[in-house]
C-alpha positions in Angstrom: 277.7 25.6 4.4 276.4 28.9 2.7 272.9 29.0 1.3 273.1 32.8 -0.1 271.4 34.2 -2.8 272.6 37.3 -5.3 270.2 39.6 -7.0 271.9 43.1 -8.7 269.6 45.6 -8.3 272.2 48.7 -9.8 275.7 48.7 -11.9 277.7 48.3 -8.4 275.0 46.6 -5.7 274.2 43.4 -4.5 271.6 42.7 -2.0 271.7 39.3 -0.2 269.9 36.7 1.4 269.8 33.8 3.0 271.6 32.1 5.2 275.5 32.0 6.9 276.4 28.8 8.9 273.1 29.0 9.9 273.1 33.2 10.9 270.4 34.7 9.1 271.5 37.7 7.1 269.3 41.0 7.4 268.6 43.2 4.4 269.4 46.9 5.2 272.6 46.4 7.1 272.8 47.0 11.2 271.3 46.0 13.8 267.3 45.9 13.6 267.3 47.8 17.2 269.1 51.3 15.3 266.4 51.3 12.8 264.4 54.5 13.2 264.2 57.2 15.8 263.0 56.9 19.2 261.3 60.1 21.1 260.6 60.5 25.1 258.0 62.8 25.7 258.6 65.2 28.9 256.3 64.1 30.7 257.3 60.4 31.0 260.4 61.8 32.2 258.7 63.8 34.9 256.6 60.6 36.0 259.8 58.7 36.4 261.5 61.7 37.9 258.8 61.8 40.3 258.4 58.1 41.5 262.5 58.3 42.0 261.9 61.8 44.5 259.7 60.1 46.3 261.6 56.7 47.1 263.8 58.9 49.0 263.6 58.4 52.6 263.1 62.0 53.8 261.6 63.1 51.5 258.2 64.5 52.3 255.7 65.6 49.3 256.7 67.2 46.1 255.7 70.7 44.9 255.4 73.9 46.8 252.3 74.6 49.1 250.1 75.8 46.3 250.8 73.5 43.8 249.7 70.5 46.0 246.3 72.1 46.9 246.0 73.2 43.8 246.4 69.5 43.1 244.5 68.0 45.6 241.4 70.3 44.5 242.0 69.2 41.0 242.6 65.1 41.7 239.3 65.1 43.5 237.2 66.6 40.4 235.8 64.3 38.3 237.6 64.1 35.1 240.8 65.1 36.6 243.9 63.8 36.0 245.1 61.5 38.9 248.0 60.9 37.2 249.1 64.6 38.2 250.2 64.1 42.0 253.2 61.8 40.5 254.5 64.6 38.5 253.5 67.7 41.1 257.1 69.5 41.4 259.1 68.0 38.5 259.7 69.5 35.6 261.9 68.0 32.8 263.7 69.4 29.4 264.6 66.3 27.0 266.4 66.7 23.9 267.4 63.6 21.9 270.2 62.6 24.1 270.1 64.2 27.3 267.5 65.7 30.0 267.8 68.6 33.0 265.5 68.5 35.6 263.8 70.8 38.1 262.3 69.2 41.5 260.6 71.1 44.0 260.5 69.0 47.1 258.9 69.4 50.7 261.9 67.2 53.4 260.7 66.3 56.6 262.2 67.4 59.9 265.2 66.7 61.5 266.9 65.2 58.4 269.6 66.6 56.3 268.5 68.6 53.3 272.1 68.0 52.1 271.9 64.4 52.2 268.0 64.4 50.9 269.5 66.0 48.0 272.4 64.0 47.2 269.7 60.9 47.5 267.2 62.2 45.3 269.8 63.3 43.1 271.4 60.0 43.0 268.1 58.1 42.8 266.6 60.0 40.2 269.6 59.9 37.5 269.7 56.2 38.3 266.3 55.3 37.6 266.1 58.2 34.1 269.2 56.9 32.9 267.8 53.2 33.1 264.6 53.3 31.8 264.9 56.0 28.8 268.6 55.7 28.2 268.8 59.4 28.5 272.0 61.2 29.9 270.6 63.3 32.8 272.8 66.5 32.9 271.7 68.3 35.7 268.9 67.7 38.7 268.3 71.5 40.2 266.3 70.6 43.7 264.3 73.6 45.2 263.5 73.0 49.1 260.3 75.0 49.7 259.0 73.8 52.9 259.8 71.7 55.9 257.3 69.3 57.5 257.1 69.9 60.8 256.1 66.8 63.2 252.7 68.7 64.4 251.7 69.6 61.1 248.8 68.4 59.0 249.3 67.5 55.8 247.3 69.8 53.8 245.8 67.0 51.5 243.8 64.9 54.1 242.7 61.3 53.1 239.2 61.2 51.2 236.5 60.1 53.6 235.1 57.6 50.8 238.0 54.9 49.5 
């Protein structure tokens, strides 16, 4: 039935071992999974952030003018970060617990901002909550341009793939 083993290690203690109708028994008490202290660093909770924004149908680049040339310039010199497009516009605050973001998004034409926003809102807490466990408090969305259909995007394709 039982195949425990007890060793005192103080006046009042008893660690055990072994086995409980076949359950092992952990040393330490709780759940294996509580053990230490997970941290999230910012920026994977921009990348996130920023693959979420950009699902959104709508939905055009992310980042104001500047910051997307300034991109641009900077993904096309050698040792630059490519990584940096996905979190261009995003900016995250993550305490142990909970996270507030900032997005600064470009919408196309013709759809509505309002809806855009409620999207991105919705998609973004969704996918933040799910993959860091994080309660996202607030998602502050800045509209600072509007594609227009005749526009060119100011970050042309590289001749050279």
């Amino acid at each position: 039935m039982s195949d425990i083993e007890s060793h005192r290690s103080g006046p009042d203690s008893i660690e055990t071992s072994g086995t409980v109708k076949g359950q092992a028994l952990r040393r330490g008490g709780g759940d294996p999974g509580t053990r230490g202290r997970t941290t999230i660093a910012d920026g994977v909770v921009e990348k996130i952030t920023g693959m979420a924004a950009r699902d959104v149908a709508g939905v055009h680049a992310m980042g104001s003018g500047m910051s997307r040339t300034f991109g641009a310039v900077r993904d096309r010199v050698p040792g630059g970060t490519k990584s940096s497009g996905v979190t261009r516009g995003v900016k995250a605050e993550v305490g142990e617990k909970q996270t507030a973001l900032d997005l600064e998004i470009v919408v196309e034409y013709g759809v509505s901002i309002a809806d855009v926003a409620r999207d991105v809102r919705e998609n973004v807490v969704a996918a933040v909550e799910r993959m860091t466990g994080l309660e996202v408090v607030e998602v502050n969305i800045a509209v600072s341009d509007v594609k227009l259909p005749d526009e060119e995007d100011e970050e042309p394709e590289p001749r050279i793939r």
